[in-house]
MIVEXDO-803205 format. One line per field, with one value per residue (C-alpha): x, y, z; chain; residue number from 1. Coordinates in Angstrom, 3 decimals. Example, Ala and Ser with C-alpha at 12.3 -4.5 7.8 and 13.67 -1.06 7.14 Angstrom:
<rs>
X <- [12.300_13.670]
Y <- [-4.500_-1.060]
Z <- [7.800_7.140]
chaine <- [A_A]
num <- [1_2]
</rs>
This chain:
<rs>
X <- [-9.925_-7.042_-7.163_-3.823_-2.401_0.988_-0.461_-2.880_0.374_2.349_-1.083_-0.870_3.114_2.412_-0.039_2.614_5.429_3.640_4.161_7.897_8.046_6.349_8.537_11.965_10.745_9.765_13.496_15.220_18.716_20.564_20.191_16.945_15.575_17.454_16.336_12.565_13.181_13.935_10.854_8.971_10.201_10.305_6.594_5.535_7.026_4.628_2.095_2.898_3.956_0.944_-1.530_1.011_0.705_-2.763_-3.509_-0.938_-1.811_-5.742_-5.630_-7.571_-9.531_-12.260_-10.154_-7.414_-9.179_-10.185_-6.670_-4.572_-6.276_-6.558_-2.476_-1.919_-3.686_-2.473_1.463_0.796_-1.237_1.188_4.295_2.724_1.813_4.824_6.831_3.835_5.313_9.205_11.396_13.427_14.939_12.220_8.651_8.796_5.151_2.767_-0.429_-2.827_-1.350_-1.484_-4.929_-6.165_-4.474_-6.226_-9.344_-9.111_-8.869_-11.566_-13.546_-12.901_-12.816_-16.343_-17.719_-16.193_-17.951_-21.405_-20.751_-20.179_-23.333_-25.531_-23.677_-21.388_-17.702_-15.250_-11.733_-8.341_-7.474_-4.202_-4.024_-4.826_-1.804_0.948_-0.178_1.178_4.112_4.484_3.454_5.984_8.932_7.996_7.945_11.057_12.910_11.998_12.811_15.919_16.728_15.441_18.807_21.205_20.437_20.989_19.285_18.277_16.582_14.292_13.412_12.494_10.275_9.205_8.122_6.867_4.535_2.685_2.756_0.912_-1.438_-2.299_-3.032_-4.748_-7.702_-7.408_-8.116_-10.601_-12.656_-12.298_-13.970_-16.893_-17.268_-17.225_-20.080_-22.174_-21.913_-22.635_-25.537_-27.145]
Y <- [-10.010_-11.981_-12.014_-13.624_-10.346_-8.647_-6.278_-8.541_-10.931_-7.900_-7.413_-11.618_-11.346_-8.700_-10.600_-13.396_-11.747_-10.976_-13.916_-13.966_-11.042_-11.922_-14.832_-13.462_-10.428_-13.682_-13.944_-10.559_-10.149_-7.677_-9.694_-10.942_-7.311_-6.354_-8.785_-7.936_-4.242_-5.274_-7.597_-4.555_-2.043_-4.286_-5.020_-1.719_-0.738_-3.187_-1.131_1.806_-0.585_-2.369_0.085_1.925_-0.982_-1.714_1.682_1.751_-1.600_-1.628_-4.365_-2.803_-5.633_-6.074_-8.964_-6.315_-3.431_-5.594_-7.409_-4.139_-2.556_-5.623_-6.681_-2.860_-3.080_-6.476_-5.539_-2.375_-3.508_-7.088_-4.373_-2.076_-5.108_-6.360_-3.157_-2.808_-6.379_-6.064_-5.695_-2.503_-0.124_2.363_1.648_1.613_1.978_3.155_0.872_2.794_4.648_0.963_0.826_3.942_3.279_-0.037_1.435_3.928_1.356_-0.749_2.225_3.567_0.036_-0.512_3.345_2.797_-0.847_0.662_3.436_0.784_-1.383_2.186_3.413_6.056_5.762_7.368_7.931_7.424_10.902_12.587_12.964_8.892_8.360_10.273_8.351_5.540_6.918_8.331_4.576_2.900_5.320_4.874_0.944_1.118_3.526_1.840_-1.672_-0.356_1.895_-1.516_-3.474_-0.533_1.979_4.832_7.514_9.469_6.299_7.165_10.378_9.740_6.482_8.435_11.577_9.850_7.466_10.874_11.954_8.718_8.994_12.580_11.885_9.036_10.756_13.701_11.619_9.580_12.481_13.271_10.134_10.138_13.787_12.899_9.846_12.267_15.190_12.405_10.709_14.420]
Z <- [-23.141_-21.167_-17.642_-17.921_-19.246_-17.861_-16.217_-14.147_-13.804_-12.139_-9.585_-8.938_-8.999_-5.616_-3.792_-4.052_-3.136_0.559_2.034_1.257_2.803_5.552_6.301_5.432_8.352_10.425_12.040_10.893_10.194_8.083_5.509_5.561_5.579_3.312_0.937_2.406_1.176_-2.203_-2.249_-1.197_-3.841_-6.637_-5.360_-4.670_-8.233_-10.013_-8.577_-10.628_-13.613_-14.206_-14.280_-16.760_-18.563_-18.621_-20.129_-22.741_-24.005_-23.696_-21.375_-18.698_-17.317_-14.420_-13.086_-12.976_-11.716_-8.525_-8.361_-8.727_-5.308_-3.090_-3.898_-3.030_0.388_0.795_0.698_2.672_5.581_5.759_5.753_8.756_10.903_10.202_11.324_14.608_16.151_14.735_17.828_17.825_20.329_19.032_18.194_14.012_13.903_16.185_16.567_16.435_13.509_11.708_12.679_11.386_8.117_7.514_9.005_6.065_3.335_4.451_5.091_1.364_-0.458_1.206_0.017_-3.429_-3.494_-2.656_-4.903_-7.965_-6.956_-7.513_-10.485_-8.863_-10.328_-7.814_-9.351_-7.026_-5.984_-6.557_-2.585_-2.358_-4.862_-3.035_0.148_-1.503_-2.014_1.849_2.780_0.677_1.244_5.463_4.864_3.678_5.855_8.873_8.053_6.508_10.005_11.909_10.574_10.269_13.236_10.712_12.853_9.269_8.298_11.128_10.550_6.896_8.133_10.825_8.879_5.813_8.477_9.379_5.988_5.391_8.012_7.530_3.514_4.246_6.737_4.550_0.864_2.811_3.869_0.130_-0.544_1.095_0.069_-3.504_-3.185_-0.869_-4.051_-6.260_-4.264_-3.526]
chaine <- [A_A_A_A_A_A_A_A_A_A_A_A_A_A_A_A_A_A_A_A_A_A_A_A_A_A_A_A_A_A_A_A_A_A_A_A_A_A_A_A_A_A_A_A_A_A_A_A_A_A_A_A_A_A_A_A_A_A_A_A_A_A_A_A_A_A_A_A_A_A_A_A_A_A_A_A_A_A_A_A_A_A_A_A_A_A_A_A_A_A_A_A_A_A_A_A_A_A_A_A_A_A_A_A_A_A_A_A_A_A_A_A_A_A_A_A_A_A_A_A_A_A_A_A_A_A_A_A_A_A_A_A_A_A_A_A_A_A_A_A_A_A_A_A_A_A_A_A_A_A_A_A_A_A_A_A_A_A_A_A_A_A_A_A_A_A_A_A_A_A_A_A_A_A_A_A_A_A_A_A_A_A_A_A]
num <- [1_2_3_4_5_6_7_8_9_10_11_12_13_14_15_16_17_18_19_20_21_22_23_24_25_26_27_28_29_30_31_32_33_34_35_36_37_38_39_40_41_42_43_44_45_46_47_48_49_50_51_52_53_54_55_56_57_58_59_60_61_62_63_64_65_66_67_68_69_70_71_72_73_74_75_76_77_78_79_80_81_82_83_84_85_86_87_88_89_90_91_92_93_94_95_96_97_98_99_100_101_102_103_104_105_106_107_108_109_110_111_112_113_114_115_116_117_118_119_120_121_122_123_124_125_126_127_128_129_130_131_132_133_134_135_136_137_138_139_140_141_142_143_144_145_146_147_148_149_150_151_152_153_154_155_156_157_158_159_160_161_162_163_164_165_166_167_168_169_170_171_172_173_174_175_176_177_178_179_180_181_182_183_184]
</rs>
């Protein structure tokens, strides 16, 4: 099978698209984060997109199924380190709260690595998916609030960031609860 498939494409097309981000959040005005946002949710919708694709067109690949995460954690993580250090009359995000978020996806990339090297297949969970979401909508809200003061903007960034948090802890814990069934 192609590695060079649309689907893998759309995961290669995200990793790439992070260091544009990165360096259009660099030196922020309006309308470089503006233009960062739309990076970001045109990025964040290949996420949903390729794996779409990938199924549809029986082009699921192994190249893909280790691209598709690791572009995933790579725009997220870049995005919440981004938002730790941006300067702002508020703080956007919370370091710690960027910490624990990372902490949870190399803590669940590393279980669902050992898992695959003895056999054990653990699924994404519905609660790991609409973490994603809660990630992607706070990304957005906050850089968006960050350039246009829109008090609403931080509420919704705000709110979906503990959304976030709270999903990721909570799917994590379903994790390792799954490989310790699995392993007992």
């Amino acid at each position: 099978m192609n590695m060079f498939n649309i689907p893998n494409l759309l995961s290669i097309s995200r990793i790439l698209s992070v260091p544009i981000f990165i360096v259009l959040l660099l030196n922020p005005d309006i309308v470089r984060v503006l233009t960062a946002v739309g990076i970001f949710f045109l990025a964040s919708a290949t996420d949903w997109l390729d794996g779409y694709l990938a199924r549809k067109w029986g082009q699921v690949t192994k190249i893909g199924k280790l691209l598709d995460p690791i572009a995933d954690k790579i725009l997220i993580m870049s995005a919440l380190v981004i938002l730790v250090g941006m300067r702002s009359d508020v703080v956007l995000v919370p370091a710690w709260m960027a910490i624990v978020i990372i902490g949870r996806e190399f803590a669940v990339t590393g279980l669902r690595s050992i898992a695959s090297s003895e056999g054990i297949v653990i699924a994404a969970e519905t609660w790991g998916k609409g973490k994603v979401v809660a990630q992607v909508t706070a990304v957005i809200a906050l850089l968006l609030f960050s350039c246009l003061h829109d008090a609403w903007l931080l509420i919704v960034g705000t709110a979906a960031l503990w959304i976030a948090l709270i999903l990721s802890l909570y799917s994590a814990a379903l994790y390792f609860k799954t490989y310790w069934n699995k392993v007992n």
